[in-house]
Jmol script that loads the backbone (N, CA, C; Angstrom):
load data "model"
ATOM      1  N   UNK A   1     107.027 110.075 108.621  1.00  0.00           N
ATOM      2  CA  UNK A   1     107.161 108.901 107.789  1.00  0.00           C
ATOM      3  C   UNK A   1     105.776 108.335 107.490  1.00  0.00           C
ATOM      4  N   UNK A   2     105.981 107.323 106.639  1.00  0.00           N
ATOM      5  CA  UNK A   2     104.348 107.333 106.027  1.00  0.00           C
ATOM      6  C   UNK A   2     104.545 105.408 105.838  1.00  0.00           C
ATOM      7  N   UNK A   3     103.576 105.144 106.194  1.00  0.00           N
ATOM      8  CA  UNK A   3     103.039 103.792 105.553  1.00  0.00           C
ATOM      9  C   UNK A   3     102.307 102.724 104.702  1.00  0.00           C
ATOM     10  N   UNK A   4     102.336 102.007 104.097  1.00  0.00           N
ATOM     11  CA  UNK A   4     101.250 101.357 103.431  1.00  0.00           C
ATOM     12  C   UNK A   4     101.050 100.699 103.899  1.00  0.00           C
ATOM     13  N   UNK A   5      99.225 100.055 104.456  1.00  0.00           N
ATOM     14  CA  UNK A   5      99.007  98.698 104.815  1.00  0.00           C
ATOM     15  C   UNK A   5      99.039  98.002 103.343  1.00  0.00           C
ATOM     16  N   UNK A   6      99.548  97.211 103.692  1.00  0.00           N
ATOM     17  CA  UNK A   6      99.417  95.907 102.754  1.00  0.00           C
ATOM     18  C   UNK A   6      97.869  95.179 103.086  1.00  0.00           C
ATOM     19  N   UNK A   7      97.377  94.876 104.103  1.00  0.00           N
ATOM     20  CA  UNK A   7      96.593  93.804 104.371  1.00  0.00           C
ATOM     21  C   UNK A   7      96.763  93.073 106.138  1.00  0.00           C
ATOM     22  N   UNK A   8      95.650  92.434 106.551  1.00  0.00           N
ATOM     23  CA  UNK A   8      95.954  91.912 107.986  1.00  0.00           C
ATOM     24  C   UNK A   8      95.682  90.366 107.953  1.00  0.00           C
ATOM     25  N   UNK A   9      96.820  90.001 108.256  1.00  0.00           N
ATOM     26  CA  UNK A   9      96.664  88.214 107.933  1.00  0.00           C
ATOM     27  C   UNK A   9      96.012  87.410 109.205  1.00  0.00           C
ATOM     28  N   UNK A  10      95.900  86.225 109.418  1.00  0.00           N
ATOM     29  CA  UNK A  10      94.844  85.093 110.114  1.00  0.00           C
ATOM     30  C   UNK A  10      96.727  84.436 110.722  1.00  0.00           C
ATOM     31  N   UNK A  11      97.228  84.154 109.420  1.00  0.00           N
ATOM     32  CA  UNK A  11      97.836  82.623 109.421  1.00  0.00           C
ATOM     33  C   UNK A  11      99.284  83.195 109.313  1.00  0.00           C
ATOM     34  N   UNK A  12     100.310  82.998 109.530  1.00  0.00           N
ATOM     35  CA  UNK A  12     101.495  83.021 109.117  1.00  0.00           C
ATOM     36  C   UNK A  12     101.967  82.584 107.603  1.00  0.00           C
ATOM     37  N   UNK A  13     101.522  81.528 107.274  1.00  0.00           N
ATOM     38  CA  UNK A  13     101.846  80.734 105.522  1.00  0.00           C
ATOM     39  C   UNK A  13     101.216  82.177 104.685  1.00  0.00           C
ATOM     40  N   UNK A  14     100.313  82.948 105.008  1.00  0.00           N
ATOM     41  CA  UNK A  14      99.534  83.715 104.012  1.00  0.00           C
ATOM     42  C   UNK A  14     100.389  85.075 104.395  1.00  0.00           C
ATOM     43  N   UNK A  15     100.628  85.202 105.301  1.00  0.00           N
ATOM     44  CA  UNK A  15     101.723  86.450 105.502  1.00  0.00           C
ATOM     45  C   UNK A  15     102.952  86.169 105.184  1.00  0.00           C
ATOM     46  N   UNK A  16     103.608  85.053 105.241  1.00  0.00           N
ATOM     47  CA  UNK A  16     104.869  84.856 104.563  1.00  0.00           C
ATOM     48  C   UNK A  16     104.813  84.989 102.891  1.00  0.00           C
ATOM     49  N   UNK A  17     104.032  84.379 102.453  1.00  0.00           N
ATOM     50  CA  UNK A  17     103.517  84.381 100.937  1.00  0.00           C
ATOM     51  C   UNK A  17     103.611  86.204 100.685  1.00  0.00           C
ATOM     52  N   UNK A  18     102.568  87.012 101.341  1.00  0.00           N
ATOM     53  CA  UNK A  18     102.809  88.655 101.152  1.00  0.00           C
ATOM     54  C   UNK A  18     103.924  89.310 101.388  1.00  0.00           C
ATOM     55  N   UNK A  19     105.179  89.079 102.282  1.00  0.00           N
ATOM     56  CA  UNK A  19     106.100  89.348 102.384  1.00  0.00           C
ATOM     57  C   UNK A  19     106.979  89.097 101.024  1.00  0.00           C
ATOM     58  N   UNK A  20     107.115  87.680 101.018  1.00  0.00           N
ATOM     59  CA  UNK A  20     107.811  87.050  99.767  1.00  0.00           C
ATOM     60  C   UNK A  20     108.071  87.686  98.480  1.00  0.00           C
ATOM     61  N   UNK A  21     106.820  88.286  98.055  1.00  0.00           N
ATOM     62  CA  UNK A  21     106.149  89.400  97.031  1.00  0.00           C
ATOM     63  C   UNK A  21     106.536  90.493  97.547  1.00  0.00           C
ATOM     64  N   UNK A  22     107.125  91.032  98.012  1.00  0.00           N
ATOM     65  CA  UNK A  22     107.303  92.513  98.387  1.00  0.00           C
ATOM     66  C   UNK A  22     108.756  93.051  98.825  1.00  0.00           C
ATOM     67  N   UNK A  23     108.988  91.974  99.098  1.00  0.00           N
ATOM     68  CA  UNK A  23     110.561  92.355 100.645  1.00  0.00           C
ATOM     69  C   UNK A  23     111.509  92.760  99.337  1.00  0.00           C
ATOM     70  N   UNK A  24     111.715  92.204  98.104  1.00  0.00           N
ATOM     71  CA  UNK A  24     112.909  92.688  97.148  1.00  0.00           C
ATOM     72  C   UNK A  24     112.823  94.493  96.611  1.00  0.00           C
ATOM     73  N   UNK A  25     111.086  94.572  96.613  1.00  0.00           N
ATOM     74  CA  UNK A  25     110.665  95.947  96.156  1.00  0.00           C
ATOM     75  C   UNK A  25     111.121  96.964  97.360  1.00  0.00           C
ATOM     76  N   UNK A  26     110.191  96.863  98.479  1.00  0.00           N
ATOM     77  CA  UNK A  26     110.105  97.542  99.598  1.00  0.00           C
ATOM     78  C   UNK A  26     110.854  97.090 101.020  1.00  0.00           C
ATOM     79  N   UNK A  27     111.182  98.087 101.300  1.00  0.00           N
ATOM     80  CA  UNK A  27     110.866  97.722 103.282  1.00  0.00           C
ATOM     81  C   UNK A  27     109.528  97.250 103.641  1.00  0.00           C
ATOM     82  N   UNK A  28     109.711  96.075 104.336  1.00  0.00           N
ATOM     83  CA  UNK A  28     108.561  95.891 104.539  1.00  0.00           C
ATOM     84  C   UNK A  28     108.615  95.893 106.299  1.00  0.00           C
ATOM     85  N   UNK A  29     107.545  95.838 107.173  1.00  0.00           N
ATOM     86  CA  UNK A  29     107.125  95.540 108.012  1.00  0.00           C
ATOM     87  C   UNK A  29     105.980  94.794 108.590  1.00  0.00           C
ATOM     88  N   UNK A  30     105.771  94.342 109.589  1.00  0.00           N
ATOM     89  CA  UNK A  30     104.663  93.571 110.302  1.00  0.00           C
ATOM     90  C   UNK A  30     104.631  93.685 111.803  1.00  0.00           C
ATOM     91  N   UNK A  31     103.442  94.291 111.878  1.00  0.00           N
ATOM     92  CA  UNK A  31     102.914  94.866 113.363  1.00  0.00           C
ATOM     93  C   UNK A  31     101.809  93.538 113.836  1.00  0.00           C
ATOM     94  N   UNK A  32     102.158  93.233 115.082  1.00  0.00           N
ATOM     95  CA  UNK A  32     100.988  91.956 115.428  1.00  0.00           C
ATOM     96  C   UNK A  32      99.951  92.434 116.691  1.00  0.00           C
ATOM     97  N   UNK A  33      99.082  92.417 115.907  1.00  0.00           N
ATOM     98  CA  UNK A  33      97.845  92.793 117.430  1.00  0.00           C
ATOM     99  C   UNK A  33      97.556  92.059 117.597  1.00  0.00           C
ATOM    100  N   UNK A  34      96.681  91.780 118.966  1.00  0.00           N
ATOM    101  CA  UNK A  34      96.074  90.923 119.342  1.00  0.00           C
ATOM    102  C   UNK A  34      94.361  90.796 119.341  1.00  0.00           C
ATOM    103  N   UNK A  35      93.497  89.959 118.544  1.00  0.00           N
ATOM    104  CA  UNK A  35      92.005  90.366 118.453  1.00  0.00           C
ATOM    105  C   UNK A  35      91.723  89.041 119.499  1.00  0.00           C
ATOM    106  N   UNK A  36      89.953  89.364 119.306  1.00  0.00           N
ATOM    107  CA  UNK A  36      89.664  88.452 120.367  1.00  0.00           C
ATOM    108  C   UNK A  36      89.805  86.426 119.897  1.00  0.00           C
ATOM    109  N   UNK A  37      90.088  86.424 118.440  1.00  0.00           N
ATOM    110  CA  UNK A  37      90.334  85.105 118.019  1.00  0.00           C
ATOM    111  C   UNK A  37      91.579  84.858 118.083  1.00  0.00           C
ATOM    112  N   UNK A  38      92.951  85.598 118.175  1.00  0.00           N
ATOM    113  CA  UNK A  38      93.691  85.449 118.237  1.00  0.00           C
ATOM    114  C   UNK A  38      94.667  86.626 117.362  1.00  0.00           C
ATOM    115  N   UNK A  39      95.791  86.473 117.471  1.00  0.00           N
ATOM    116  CA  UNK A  39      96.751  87.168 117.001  1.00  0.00           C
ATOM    117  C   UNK A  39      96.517  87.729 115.522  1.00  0.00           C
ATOM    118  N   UNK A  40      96.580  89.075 115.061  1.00  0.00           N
ATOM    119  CA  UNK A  40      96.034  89.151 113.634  1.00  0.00           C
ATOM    120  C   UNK A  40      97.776  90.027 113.529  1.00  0.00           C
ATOM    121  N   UNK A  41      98.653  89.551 111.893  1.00  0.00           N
ATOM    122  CA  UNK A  41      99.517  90.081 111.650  1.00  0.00           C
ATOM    123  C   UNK A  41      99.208  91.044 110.750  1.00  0.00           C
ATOM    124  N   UNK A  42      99.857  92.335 110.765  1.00  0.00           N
ATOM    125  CA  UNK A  42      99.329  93.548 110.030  1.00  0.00           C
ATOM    126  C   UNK A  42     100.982  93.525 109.359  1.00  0.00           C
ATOM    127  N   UNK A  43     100.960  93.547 107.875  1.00  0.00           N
ATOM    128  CA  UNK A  43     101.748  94.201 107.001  1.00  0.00           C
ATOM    129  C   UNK A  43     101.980  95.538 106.044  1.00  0.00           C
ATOM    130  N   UNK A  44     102.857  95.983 106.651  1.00  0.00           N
ATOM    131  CA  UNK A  44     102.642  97.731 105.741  1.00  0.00           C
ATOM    132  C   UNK A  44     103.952  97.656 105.138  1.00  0.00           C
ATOM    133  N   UNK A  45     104.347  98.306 104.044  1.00  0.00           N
ATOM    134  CA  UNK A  45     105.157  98.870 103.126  1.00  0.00           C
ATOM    135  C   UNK A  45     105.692 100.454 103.634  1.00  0.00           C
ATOM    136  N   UNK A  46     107.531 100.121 104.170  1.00  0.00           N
ATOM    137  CA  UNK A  46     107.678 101.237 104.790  1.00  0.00           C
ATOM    138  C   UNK A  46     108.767 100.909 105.792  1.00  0.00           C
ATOM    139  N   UNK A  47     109.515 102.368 106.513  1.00  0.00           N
ATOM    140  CA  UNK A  47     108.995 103.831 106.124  1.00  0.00           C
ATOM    141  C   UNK A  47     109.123 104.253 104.759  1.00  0.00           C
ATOM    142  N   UNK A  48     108.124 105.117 104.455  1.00  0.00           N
ATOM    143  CA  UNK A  48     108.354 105.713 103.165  1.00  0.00           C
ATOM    144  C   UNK A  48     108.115 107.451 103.497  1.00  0.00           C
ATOM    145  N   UNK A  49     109.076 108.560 102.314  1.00  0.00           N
ATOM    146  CA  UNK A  49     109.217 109.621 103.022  1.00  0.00           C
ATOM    147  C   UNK A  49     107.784 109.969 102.022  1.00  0.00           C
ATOM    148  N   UNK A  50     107.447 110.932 101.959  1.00  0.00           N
ATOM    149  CA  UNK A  50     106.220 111.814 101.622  1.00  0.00           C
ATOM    150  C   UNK A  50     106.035 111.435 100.348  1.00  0.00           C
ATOM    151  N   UNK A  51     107.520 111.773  99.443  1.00  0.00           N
ATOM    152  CA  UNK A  51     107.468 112.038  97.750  1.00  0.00           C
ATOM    153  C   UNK A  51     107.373 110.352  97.211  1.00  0.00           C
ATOM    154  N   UNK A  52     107.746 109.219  98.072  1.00  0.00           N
ATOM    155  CA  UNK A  52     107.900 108.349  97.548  1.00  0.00           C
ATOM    156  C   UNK A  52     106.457 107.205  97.395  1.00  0.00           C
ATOM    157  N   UNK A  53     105.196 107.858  97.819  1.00  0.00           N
ATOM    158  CA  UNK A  53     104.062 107.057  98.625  1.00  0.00           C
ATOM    159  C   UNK A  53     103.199 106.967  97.642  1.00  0.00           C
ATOM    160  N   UNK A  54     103.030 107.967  96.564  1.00  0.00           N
ATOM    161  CA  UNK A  54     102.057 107.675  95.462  1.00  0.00           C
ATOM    162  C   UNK A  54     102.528 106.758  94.348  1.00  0.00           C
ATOM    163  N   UNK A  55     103.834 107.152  94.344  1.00  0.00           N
ATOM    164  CA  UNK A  55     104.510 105.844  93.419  1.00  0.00           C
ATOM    165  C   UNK A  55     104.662 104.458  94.054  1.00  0.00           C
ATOM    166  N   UNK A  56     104.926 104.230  95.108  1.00  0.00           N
ATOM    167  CA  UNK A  56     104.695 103.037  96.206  1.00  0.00           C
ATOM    168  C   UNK A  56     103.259 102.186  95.805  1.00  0.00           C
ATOM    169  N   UNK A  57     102.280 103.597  96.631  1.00  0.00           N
ATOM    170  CA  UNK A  57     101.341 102.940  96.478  1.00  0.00           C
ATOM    171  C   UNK A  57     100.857 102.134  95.249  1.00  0.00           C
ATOM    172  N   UNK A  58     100.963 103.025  94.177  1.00  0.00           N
ATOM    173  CA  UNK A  58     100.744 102.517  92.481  1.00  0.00           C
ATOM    174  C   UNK A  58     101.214 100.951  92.072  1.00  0.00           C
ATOM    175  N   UNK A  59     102.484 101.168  92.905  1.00  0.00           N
ATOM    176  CA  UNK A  59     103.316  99.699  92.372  1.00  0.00           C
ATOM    177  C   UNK A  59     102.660  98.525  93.692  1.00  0.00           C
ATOM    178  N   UNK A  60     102.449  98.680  94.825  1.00  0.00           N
ATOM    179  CA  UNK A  60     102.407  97.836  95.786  1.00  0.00           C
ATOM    180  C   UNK A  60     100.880  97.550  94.817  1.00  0.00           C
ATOM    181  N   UNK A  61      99.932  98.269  94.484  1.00  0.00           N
ATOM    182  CA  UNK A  61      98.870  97.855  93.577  1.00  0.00           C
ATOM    183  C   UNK A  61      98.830  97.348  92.457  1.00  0.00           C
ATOM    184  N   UNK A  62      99.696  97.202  92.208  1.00  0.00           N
ATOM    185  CA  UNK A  62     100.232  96.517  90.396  1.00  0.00           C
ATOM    186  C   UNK A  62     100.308  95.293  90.651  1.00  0.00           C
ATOM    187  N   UNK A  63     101.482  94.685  92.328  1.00  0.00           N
ATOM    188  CA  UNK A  63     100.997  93.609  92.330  1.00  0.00           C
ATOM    189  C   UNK A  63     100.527  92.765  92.949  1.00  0.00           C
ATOM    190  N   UNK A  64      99.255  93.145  92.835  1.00  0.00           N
ATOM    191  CA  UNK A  64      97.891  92.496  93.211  1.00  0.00           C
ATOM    192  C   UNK A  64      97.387  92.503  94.885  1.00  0.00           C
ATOM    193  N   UNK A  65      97.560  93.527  95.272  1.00  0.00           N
ATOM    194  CA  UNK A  65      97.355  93.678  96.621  1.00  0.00           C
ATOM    195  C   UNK A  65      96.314  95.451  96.284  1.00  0.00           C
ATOM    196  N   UNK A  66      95.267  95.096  96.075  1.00  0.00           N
ATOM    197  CA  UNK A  66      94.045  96.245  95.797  1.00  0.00           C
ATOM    198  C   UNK A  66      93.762  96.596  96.773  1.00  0.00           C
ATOM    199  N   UNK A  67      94.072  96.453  97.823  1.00  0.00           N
ATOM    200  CA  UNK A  67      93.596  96.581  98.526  1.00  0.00           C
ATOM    201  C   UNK A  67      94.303  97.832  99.502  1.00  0.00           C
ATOM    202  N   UNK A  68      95.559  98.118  98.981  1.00  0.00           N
ATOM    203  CA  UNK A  68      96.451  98.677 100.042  1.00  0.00           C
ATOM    204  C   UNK A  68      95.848 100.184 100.024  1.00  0.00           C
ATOM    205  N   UNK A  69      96.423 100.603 100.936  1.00  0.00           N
ATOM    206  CA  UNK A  69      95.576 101.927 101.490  1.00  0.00           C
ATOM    207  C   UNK A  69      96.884 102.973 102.099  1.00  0.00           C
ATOM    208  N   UNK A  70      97.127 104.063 102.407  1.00  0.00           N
ATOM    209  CA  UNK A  70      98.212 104.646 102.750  1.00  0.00           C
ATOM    210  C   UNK A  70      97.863 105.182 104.609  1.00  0.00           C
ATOM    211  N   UNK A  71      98.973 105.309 105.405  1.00  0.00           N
ATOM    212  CA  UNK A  71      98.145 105.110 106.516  1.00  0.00           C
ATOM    213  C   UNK A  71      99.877 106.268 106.965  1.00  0.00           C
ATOM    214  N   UNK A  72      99.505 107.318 107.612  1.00  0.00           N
ATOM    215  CA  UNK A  72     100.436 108.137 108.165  1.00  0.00           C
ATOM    216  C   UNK A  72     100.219 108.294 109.726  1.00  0.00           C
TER     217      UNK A  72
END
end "model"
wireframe off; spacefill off
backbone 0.3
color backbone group
């Protein structure tokens, strides 16, 4: 299975906002690590199977998240 990061948030309000935008398109998820300032929330787009990740990716970039990256 394959993933997209979306991005790694600070705050909850700014990760709810990225979810908000996404959850109707995709599965979404959020993995929470822990850094040394505190809790950082990681959002990826997913699971996604192999054939579905370049078109994913394309669209999770359309809106407005340039940043996303594909992560297996």
């Amino acid at each position: 299975m394959y993933y997209i990061q979306i991005g790694a948030y600070r705050s909850s309000p700014s990760l709810d906002a990225a979810v908000s935008r996404l959850r109707d398109t995709f599965p979404v998820t959020v993995d929470t690590v822990q850094a040394g300032s505190g809790p950082v929330y990681r959002l990826f787009v997913g699971p996604l199977g192999r054939d579905e990740t370049g078109v994913a990716l394309l669209r999770v970039r359309s809106l407005g998240f340039k940043e996303a990256f594909l992560k297996n």
